[in-house]
Backbone as CSV, one residue per row, in Angstrom:
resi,resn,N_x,N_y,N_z,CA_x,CA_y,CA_z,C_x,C_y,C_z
1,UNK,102.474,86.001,63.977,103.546,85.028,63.888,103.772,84.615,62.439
2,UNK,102.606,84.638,61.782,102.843,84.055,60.333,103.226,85.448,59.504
3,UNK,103.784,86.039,59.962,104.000,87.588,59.166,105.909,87.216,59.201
4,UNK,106.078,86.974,60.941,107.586,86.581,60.739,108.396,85.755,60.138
5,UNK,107.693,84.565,60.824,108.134,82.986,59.416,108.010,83.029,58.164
6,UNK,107.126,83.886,57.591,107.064,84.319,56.394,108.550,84.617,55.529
7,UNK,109.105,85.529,56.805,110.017,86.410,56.599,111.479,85.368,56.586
8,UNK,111.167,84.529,57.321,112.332,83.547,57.480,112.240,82.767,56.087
9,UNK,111.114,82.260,55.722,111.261,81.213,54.248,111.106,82.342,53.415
10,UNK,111.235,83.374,53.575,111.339,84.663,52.287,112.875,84.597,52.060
11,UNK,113.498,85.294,52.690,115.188,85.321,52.783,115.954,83.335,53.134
12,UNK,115.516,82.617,53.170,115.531,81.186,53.543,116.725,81.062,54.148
13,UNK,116.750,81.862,55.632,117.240,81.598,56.971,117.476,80.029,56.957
14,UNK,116.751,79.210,57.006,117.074,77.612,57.769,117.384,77.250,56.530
15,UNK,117.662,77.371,55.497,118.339,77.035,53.982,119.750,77.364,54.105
16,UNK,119.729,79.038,54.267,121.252,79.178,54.513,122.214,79.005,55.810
17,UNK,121.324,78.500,56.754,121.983,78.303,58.199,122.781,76.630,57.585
18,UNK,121.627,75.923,57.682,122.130,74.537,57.295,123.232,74.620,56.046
19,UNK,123.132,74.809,55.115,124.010,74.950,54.048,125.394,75.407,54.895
20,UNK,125.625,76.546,55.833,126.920,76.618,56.662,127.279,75.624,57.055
21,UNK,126.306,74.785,57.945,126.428,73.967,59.009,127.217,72.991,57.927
22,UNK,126.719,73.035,56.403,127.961,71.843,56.077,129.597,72.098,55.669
23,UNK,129.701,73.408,56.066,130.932,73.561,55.372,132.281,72.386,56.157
24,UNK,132.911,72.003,55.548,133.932,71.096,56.284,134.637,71.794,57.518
25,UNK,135.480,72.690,57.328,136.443,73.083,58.329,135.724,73.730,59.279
26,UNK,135.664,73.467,60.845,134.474,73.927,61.706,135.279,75.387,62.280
27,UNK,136.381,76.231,61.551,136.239,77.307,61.978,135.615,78.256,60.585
28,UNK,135.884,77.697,59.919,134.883,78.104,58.542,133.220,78.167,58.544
29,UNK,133.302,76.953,58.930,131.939,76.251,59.315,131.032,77.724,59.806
30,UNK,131.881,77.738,61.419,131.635,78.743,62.470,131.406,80.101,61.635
31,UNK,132.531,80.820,61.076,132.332,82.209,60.337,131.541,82.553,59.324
32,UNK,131.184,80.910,58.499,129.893,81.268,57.690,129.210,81.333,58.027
33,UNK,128.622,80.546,59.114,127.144,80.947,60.069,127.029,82.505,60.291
34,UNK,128.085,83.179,61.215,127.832,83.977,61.431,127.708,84.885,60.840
35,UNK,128.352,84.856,59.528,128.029,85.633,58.042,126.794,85.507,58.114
36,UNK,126.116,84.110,57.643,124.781,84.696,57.197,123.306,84.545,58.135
37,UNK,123.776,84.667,59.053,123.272,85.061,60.341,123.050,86.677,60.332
38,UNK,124.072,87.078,60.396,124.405,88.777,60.302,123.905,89.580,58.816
39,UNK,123.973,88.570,57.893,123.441,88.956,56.637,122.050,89.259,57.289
40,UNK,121.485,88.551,57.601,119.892,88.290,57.858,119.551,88.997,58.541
41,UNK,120.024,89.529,60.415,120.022,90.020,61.130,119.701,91.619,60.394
42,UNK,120.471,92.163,59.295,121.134,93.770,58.561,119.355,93.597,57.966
43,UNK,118.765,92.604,57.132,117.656,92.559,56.489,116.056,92.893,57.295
44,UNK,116.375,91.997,58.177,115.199,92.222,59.909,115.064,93.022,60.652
45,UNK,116.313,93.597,60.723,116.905,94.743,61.608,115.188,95.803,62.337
46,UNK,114.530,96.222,61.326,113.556,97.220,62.057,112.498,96.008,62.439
47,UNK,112.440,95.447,61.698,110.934,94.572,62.406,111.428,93.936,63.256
48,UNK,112.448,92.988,63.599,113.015,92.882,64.679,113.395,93.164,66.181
49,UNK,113.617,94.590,65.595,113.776,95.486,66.927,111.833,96.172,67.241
50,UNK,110.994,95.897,66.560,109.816,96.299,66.681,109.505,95.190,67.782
51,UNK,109.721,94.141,67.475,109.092,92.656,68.044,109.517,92.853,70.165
52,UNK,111.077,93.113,68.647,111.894,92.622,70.405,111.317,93.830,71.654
53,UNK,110.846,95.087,71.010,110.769,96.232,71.890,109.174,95.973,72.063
54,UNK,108.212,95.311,71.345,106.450,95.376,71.826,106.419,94.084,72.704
55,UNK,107.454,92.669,72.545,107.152,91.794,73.382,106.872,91.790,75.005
56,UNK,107.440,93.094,75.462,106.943,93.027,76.819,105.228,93.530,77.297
57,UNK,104.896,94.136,76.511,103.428,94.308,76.445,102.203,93.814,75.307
58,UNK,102.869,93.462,74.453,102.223,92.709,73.330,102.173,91.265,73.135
59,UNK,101.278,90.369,73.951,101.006,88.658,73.545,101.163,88.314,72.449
60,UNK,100.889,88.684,71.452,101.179,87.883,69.488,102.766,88.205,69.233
61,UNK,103.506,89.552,69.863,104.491,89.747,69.207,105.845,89.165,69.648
62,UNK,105.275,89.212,71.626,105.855,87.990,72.368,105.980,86.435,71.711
63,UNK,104.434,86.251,71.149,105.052,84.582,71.115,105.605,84.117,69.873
64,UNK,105.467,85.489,68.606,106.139,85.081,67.475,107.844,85.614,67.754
65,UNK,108.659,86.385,68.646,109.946,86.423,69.329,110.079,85.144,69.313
66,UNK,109.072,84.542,70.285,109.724,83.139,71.116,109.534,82.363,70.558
67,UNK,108.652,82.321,69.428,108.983,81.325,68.143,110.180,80.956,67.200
68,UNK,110.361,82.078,66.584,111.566,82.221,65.981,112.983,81.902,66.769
69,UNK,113.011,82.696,67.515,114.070,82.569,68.686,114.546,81.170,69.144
70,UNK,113.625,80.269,69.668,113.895,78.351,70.143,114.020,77.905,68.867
71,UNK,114.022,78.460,67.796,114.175,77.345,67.077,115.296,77.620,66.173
72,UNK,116.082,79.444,66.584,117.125,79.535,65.850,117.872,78.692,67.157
73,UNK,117.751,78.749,68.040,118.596,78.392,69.350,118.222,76.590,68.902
74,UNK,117.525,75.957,68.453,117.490,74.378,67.964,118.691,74.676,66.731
75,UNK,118.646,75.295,66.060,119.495,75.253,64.744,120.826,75.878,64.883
76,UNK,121.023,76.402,66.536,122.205,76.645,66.381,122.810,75.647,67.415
77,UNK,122.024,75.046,67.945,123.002,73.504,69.026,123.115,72.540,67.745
78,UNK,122.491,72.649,66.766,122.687,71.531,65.390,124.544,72.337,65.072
79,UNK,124.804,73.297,65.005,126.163,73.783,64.968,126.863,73.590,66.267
80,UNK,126.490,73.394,67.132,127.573,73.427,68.116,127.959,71.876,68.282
81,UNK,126.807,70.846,68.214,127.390,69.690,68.091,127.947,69.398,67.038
82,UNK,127.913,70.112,65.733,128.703,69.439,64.982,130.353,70.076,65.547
83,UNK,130.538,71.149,66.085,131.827,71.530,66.079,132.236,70.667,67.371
84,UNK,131.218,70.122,67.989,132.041,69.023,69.569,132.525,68.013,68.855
85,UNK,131.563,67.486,67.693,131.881,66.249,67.212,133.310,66.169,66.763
86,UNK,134.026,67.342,65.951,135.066,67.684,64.944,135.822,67.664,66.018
87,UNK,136.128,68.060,67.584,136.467,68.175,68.211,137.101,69.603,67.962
88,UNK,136.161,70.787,67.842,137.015,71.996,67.442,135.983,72.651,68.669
89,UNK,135.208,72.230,69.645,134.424,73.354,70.206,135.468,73.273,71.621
90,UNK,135.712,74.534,72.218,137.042,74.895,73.195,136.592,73.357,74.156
91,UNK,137.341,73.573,75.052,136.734,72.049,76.067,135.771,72.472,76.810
92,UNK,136.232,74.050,77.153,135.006,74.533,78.526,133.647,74.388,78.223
93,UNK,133.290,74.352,77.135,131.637,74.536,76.872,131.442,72.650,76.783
94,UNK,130.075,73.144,76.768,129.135,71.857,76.195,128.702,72.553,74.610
95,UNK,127.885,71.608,74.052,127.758,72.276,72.702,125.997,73.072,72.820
96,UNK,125.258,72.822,74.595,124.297,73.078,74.657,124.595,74.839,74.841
97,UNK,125.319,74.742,76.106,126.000,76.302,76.349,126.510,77.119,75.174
98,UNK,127.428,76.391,74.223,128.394,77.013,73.106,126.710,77.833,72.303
99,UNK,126.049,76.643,71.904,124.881,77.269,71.247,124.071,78.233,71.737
100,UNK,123.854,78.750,72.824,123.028,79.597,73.899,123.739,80.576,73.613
101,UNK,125.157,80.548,74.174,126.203,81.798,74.155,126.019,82.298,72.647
102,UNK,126.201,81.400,71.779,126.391,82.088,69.958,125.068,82.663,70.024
103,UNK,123.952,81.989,70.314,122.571,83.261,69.781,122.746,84.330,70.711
104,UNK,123.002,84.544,71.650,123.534,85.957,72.383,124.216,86.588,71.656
105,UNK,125.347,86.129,71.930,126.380,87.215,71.347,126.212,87.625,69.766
106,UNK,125.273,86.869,69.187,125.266,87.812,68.163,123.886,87.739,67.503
107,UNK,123.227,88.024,68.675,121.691,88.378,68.706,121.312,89.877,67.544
108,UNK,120.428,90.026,67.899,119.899,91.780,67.146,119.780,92.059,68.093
109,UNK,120.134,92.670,69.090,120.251,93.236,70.325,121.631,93.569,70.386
110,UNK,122.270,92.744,70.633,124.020,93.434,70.580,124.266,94.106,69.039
111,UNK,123.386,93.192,68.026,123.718,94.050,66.787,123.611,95.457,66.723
112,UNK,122.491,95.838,67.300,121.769,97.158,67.564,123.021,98.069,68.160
113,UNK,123.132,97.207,69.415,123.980,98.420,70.473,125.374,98.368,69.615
114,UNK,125.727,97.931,68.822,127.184,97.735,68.172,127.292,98.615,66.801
115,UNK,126.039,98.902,66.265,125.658,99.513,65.341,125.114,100.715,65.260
116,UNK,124.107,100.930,66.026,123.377,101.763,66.455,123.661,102.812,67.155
117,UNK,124.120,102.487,68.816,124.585,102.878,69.754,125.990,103.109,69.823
118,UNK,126.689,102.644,68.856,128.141,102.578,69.068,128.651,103.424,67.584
119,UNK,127.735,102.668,66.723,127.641,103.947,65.612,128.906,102.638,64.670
120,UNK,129.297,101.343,65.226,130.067,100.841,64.002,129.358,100.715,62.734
121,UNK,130.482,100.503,61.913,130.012,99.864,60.484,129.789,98.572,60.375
122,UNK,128.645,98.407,59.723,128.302,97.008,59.212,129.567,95.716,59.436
123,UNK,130.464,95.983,58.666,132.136,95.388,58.585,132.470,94.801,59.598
124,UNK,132.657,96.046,60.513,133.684,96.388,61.489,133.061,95.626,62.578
125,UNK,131.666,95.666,62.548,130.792,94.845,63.955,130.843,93.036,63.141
126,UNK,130.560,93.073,61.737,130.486,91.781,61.467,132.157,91.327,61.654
127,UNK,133.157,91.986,61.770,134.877,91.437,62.028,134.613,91.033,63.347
128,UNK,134.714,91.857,63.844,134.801,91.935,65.611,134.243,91.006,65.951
129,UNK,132.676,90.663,65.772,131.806,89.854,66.753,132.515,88.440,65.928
130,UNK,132.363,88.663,64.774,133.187,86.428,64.526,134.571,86.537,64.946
131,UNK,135.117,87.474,64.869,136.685,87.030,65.878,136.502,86.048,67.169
132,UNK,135.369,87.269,67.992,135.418,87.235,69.315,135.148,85.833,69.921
133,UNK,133.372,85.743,68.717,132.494,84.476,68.954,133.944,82.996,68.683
134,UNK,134.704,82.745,67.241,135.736,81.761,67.480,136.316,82.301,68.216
135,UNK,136.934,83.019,68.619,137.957,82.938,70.056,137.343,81.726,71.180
136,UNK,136.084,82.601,71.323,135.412,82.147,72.656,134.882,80.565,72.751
137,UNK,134.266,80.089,71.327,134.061,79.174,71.247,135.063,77.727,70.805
138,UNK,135.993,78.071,69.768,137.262,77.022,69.225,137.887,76.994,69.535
139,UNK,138.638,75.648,69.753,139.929,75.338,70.058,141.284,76.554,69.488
140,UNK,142.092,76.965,69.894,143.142,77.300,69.241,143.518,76.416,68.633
141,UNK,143.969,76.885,67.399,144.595,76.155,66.210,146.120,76.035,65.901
């Protein structure tokens, strides 16, 4: 576990998450996250997919996943309430759901199959998935 967190205050993940979280305009707000979310995601990419693929038979690699993981999912309901607050998060969600749905949809898992499996470019998966994610999550403007 201390090999991964390492890895998080190496590249300073919760430095540059929060630093989004202040941008003013919450569809800005929204697309910088997922910028450097996806920045980070391109950097992790193999140890990542090591974790995510030994956690079903491996106890240490399981609980450093589920470490990292609750607490990007804590740092990303810190974004979803701020976008309820602005009143920019769509009406259908809560900002508990909005935050659940955003670490899905643009997990290292869909990164993989979007990249990997699908064979996009870096670009083309980082366009697509923040379109999709504000569509799904913001108000129309």
């Amino acid at each position: 576990m201390a090999l991964v967190k390492r890895a998080d205050e190496r590249f300073e993940i919760e430095e540059r998450l929060f630093s989004s979280f202040a941008v003013a305009d919450p569809r800005d707000r929204l697309e910088t996250t997922i910028r450097v979310w996806i920045d980070f995601v391109m950097t992790i990419f193999p140890v990542a997919s090591d974790l995510i693929r030994l956690r079903e038979t491996d106890e240490a690699a399981s609980a450093a996943w589920e470490d990292r993981m609750a607490e990007l999912r804590r740092w990303l309901n810190v974004l979803a309430v701020s976008l309820e607050k602005d009143g920019a998060l769509a009406p259908d969600w809560k900002a508990q759901e909005a935050a659940e749905y955003l670490w899905a949809a643009f997990s290292v898992q869909v990164w993989g199959l979007l990249t990997k499996d699908c064979k996009w470019s870096a670009r083309k998966a980082t366009r697509i998935l923040s379109r999709a994610i504000c569509r799904a999550l913001l108000t129309a403007r």
